[in-house]
N, C-alpha and C positions, 0 to 999 in steps of 0.2 A: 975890681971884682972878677973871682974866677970864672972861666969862660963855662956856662951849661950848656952849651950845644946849641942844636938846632931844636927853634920850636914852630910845628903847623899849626895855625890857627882855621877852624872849620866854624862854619854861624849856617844857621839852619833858620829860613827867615818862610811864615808860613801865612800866608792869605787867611784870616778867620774872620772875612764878612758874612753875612747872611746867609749866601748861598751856598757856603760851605756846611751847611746841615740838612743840605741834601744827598741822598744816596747814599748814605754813611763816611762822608767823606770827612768830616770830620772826625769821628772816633779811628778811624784811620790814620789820621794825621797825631792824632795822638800817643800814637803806639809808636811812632816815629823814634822818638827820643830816648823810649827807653831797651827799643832793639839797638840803640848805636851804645846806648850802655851798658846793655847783655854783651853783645862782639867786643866792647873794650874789657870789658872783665873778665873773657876769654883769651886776651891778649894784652895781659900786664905788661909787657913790655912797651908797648906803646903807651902808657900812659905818664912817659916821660918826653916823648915827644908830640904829640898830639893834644891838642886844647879843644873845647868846643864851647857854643854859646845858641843859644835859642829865642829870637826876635817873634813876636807875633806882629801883625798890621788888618787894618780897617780903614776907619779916615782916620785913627793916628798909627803910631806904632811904640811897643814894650819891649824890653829885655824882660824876659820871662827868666831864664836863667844865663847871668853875665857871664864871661868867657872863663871856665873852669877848665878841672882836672874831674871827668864825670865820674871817676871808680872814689871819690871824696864825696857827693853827694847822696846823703840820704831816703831823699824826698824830690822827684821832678814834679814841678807845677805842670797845670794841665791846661790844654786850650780850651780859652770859651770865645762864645761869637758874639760879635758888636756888628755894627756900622758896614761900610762903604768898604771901595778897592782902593788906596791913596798909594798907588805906588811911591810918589811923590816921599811918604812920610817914611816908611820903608826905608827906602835911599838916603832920607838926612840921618836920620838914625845912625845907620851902617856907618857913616861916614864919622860921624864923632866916637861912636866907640871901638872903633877901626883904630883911629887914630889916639886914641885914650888905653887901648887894648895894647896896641903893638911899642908903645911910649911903657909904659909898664912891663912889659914882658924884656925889653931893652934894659929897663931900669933894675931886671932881676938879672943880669947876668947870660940872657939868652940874646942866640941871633934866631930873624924870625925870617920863616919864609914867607915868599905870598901868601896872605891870607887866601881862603875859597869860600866863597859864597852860595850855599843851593836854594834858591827862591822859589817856594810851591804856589800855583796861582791857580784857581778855577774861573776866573773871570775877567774881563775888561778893566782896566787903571777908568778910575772915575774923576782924575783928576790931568791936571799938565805936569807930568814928572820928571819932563826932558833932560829940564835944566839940572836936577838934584841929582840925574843919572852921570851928567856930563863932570861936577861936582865930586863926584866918588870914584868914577874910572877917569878921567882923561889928564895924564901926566906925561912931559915933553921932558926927558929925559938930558937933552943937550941944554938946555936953558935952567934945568930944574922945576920950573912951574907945574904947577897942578897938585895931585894929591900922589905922594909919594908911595902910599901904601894901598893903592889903587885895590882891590881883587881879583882873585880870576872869577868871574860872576858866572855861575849854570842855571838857567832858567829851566823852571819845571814847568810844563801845562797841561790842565786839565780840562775836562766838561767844557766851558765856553771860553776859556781862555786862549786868544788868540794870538794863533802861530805865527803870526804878522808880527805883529808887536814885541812878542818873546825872542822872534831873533833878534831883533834889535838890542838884547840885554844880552848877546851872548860874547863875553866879551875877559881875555882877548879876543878874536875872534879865530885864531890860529890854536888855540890852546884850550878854549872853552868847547862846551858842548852844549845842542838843546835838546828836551829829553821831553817828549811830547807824548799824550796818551793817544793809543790808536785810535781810528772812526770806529764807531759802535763799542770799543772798548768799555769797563764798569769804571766808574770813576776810584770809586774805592779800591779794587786791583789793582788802577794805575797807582795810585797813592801806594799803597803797597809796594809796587816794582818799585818804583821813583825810592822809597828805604832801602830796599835793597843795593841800588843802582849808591844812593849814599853811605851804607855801612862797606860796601866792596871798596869805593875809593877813600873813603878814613884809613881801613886796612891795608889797602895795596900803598896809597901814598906814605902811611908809618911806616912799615912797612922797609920803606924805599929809605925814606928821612934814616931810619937806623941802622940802613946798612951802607950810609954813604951817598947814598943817591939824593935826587932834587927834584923838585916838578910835582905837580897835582895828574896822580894817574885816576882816568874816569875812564866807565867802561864803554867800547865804541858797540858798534849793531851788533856785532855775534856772542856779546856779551849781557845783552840784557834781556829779561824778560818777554815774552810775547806781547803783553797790553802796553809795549811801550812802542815809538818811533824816536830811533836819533836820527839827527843831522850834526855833522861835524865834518861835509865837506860842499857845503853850499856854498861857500866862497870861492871855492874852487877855483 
């Protein structure tokens, strides 16, 4: 099969429990999707390298829209609210259609970068998700074990979501970013930044992919919005 290139996969994985309909934080979230597919119909050329796919979660979790080509879709599905925080469900998810995603995208003739992950959360995991997190990123490279097509994971946080916890997802932890909404910030602004903060690297990473280049570019503190906080050198 003739070679197509390189292809980025992006999943956009969005907390819709409860308490996501507060502040407008939901109708925010919802607008998410379809400004990453105003930016790509703005930039046809990326839509040969660039893929996307849209996960919701609660206590379980959906593929709301499977990992496409967004300038071919007609109609995006919309978020509605259920249930709990099950990071847990999230994570198993991710991890079979990761691996159902990038087995197909191989199977068409593409080589696939790291997948990237951006997780939006305004609350606390109401469940033990350790193990499903460990499950999806942790792969040992000289033995081969683990999950081959790991991600680079950027946790997003909001309102009560805690920054304890979300570093913990950021991962690699050399390569990822954690993209926190400021103290006293509006939930829904940050949701807001956090789109923006995701349609700059769809674009900067295409971008990059079609001129040769490699790697998930996100943008660091002088790059983002005011209602936002990075970290991306707490390891330091």
């Amino acid at each position: 099969m003739p070679d197509q290139g390189i292809m980025l996969p992006f999943y956009l994985v969005v907390d819709v429990s409860w308490s996501m309909q507060q502040s407008g934080k939901l109708d925010a979230a919802r607008n998410i999707l379809p400004g990453v597919a105003d930016a790509l119909a703005k930039n046809p050329i990326l839509n040969d390298k660039v893929r996307f796919s849209l996960i919701d979660f609660s206590d379980d979790a959906t593929v709301l829209v499977p990992l496409c080509d967004l300038s071919q879709q007609n109609t995006l599905p919309s978020l509605e609210l259920r249930g709990g925080t099950s990071y847990g469900a999230a994570f198993r998810l991710l991890r079979q259609q990761l691996e159902s995603d990038v087995a197909q995208l191989r199977s068409d003739g593409y080589r696939v970068h790291r997948p990237a992950v951006f997780f939006i959360s305004d609350g606390e995991p109401t469940d033990d998700w350790k193990d499903a997190f460990v499950a999806l990123t942790e792969y040992d490279k000289e033995t081969g074990t683990g999950f081959r097509w790991y991600p680079v994971f950027v946790p997003c946080g909001v309102d009560a979501a805690d920054r304890d916890v979300l570093r913990l997802l950021v991962h690699p932890p050399r390569k990822s970013k954690l993209y926190m909404m400021k103290t006293g910030a509006d939930a829904a602004a940050a949701i807001r930044a956090m789109t923006e903060v995701l349609i700059s690297s769809v674009l900067a990473s295409g971008q990059s992919v079609a001129t040769g280049g490699s790697g998930l570019i996100l943008p660091g503190s002088g790059d983002v919005p005011a209602d936002l906080d990075v970290e991306d050198d707490w390891l330091s």
